[in-house]
C-alpha positions in Angstrom: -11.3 1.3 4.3 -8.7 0.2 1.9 -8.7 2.7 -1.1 -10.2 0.7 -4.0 -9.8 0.9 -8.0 -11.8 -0.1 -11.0 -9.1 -0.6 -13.6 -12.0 -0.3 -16.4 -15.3 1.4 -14.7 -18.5 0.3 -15.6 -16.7 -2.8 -16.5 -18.4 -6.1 -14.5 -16.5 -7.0 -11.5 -15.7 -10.3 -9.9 -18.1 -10.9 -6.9 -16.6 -9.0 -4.0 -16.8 -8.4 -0.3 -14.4 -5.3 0.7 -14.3 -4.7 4.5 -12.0 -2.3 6.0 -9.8 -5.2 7.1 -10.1 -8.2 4.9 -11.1 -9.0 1.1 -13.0 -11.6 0.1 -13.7 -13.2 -3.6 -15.0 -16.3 -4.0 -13.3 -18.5 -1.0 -10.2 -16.5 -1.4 -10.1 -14.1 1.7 -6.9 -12.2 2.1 -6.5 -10.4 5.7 -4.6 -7.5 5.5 -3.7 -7.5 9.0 -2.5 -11.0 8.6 -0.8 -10.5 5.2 1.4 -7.7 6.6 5.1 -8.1 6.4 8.3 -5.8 7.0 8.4 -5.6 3.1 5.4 -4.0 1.0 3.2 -7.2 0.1 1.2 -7.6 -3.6 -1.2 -10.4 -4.1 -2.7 -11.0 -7.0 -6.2 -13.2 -7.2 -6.8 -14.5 -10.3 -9.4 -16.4 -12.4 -8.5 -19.6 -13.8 -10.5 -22.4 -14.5 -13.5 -21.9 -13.0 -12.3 -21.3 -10.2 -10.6 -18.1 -7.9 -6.9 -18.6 -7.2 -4.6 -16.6 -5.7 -0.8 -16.0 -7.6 0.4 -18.0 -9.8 0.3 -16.8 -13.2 -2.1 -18.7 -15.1 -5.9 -17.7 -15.7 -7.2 -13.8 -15.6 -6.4 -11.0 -13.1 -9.7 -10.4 -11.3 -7.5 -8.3 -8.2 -4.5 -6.9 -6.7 -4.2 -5.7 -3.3 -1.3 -3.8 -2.4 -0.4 -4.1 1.6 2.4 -1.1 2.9 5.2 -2.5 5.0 4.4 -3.0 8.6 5.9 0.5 10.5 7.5 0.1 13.7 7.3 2.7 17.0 10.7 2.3 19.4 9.6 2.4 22.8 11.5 2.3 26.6 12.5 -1.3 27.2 13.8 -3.0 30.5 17.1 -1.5 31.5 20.6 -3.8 29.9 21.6 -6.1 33.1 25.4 -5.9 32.3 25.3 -2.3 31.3 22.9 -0.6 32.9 21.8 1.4 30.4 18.0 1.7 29.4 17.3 0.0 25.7 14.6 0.2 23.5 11.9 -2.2 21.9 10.5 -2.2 18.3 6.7 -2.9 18.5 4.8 -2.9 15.3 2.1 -0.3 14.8 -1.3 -1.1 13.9 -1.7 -1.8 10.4 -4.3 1.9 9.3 -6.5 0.0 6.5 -6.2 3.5 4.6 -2.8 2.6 3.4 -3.8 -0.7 1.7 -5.0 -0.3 -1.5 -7.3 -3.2 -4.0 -7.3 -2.8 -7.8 -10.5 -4.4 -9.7 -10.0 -5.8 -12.9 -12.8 -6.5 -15.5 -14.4 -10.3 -15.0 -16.1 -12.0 -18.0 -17.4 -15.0 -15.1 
C-alpha cells in the first residue's frame, strides 16, 4: 500500500478510495502503475469549483501523490548478428506500491 499522509490530522478529508495500486477521488482515478514514468511523477488533485480536477493551479489542494521513477533490471538479450557478442535488455521492474506515497490535505467540501 502506498504510504499515505494527513497534512492536518483530524482535519476532514476529501472522499477517498486508496488501494495498493490506484487512487480514487471523486471521478479522478490515478493508476500508479499507469502513471509511472522514467522520471519521479507528482500529481496534484485539486478542488475547484465544485468539482475534483487534477493539476492545474486553480481551486484547493485536496492530494498529491508522489510516484518514484520506473527502475530498470539488465537482463541477457539475443546475441549481436554482426558482432557476435551477447547484449543486454532493459526491462522495467514492477512498480512496489510501497514506494509511492499520497499526501491528504484538509477539504471544506
Amino acid at each position: 500500500m502506498p504510504m499515505t499522509t494527513l497534512i492536518q490530522p483530524g482535519a476532514p478529508i476529501a472522499p477517498v478510495a486508496i488501494a495498493a495500486d490506484r487512487l480514487t477521488i471523486g471521478d479522478i482515478t490515478v493508476d500508479f502503475a499507469a502513471e509511472q514514468q522514467d522520471n519521479a511523477a507528482e500529481i496534484v488533485i485539486r478542488h475547484h469549483a465544485g468539482a475534483f480536477v487534477r493539476g492545474g493551479d486553480q481551486g484547493a489542494i485536496v492530494a498529491i501523490v508522489r510516484i518514484p521513477a520506473r527502475r530498470y533490471t539488465e537482463q541477457p538479450g539475443d546475441t549481436d548478428p554482426i558482432t557476435g557478442e551477447p547484449t543486454t535488455t532493459r526491462v522495467a521492474d514492477p512498480l512496489d506500491p510501497n514506494a509511492v506515497s499520497v499526501e491528504l490535505w484538509p477539504f471544506a467540501g
